[in-house]
N, C-alpha and C positions, 0 to 999 in steps of 0.2 A: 540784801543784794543776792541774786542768785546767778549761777553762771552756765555758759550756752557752749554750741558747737553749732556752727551753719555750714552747712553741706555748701559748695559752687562748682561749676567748670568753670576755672580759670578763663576759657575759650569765651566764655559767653558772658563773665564777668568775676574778677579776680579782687584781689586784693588794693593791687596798683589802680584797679578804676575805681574801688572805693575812694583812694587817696587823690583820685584827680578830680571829683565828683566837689561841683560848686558845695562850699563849706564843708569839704570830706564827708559829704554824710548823702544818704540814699534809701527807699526806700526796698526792703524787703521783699518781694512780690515772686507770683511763681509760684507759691508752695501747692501743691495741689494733692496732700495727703491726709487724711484726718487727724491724726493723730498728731502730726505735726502743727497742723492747722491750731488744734485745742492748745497746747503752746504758745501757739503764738496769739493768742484769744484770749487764754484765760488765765496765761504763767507766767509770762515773760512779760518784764517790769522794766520803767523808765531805771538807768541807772546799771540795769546787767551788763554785765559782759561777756562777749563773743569772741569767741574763739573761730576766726576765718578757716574752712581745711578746703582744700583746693583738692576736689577729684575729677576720675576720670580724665588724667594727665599723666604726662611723664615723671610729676617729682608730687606723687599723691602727701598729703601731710596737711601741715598746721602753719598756715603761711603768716598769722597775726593775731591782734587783736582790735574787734569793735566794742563801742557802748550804745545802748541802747539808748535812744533819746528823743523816740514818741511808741511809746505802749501800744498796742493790738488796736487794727480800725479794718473796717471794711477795704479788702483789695481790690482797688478800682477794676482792675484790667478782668476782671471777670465779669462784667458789662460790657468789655470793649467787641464787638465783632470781627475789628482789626488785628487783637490782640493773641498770639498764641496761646494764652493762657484764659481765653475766654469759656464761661460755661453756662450755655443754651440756658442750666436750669437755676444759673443763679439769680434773685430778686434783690434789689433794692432795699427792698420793703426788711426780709431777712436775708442778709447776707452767707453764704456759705464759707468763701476764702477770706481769709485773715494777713496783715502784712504787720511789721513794724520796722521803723525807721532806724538805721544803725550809724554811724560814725567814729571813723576810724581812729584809732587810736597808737597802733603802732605797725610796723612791718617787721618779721624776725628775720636778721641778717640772713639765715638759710630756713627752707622749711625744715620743722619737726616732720622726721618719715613716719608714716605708719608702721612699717617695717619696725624702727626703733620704737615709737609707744605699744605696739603689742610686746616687747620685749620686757616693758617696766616693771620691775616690783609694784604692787600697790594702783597698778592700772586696769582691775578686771572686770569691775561694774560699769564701766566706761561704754555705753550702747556700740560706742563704734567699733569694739575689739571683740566684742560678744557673735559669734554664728547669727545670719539675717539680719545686723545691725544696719540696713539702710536708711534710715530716716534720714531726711536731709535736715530736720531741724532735733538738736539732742540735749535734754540736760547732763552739766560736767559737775561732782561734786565739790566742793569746797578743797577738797584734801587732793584730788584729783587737777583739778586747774591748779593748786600748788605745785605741785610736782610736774605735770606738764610745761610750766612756767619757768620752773627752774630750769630742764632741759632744752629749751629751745633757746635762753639765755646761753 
């Protein structure tokens, strides 16, 4: 099992809509970065868990946890013309965006601040605390999702 961090705006889809989301679970979709992309394609496993952080909000942080529970597939909505996240040059044939489906797992009574995890001992390989860390999809190490778990408990 390996373990994640998924970037969201709460504004556009939060935590609470994972948990309202028929069978708590929801696909993925959006990411429109390579590198993120290749994660979600070729890393990230039935069974991981995600670590929900809610930015570009008032209370930026680590609002939960998801599990992973369908592995990397082509993202539909980059076919869709409708779709904001459509792309002219993606084919069918080979797909460019990548999605996987998540399911909620829990809410943390408060979020974990960012503020407070740049502060952690032991939190500094962590892509998000790191200068240019934006990726919206990030691996957390083992020892790292420990320790972030414990705090947010």
């Amino acid at each position: 099992m390996a373990y994640w961090l998924f970037k969201t705006e709460p504004d556009a889809f939060s935590i609470d809509d994972l948990a309202s989301r028929p069978n708590q679970t929801e696909p993925w979709d959006g990411v429109r970065n390579y590198q993120a992309r290749n994660f979600l394609r070729d890393d990230i496993a039935l069974g991981d868990l995600v670590y929900i952080y809610h930015s570009s909000c008032k209370n930026v942080g680590i609002a939960g946890v998801a599990e992973v529970v369908k592995a990397g597939y082509p993202d539909t909505t980059q076919f869709d013309p409708e779709s904001k996240y459509f792309d002219p040059k993606s084919d069918p044939a080979t797909p460019r965006w990548f999605r996987v489906d998540v399911k909620f797992v829990e809410k943390f009574e408060k979020v974990l601040a960012l503020s407070d995890i740049k502060q952690m001992q032991g939190i500094t390989e962590l892509p998000l605390v790191k200068k240019g860390g934006r990726l919206s999809v990030m691996p957390v190490t083992e020892q790292e999702w420990q320790q972030l778990y414990a705090a947010a408990k």
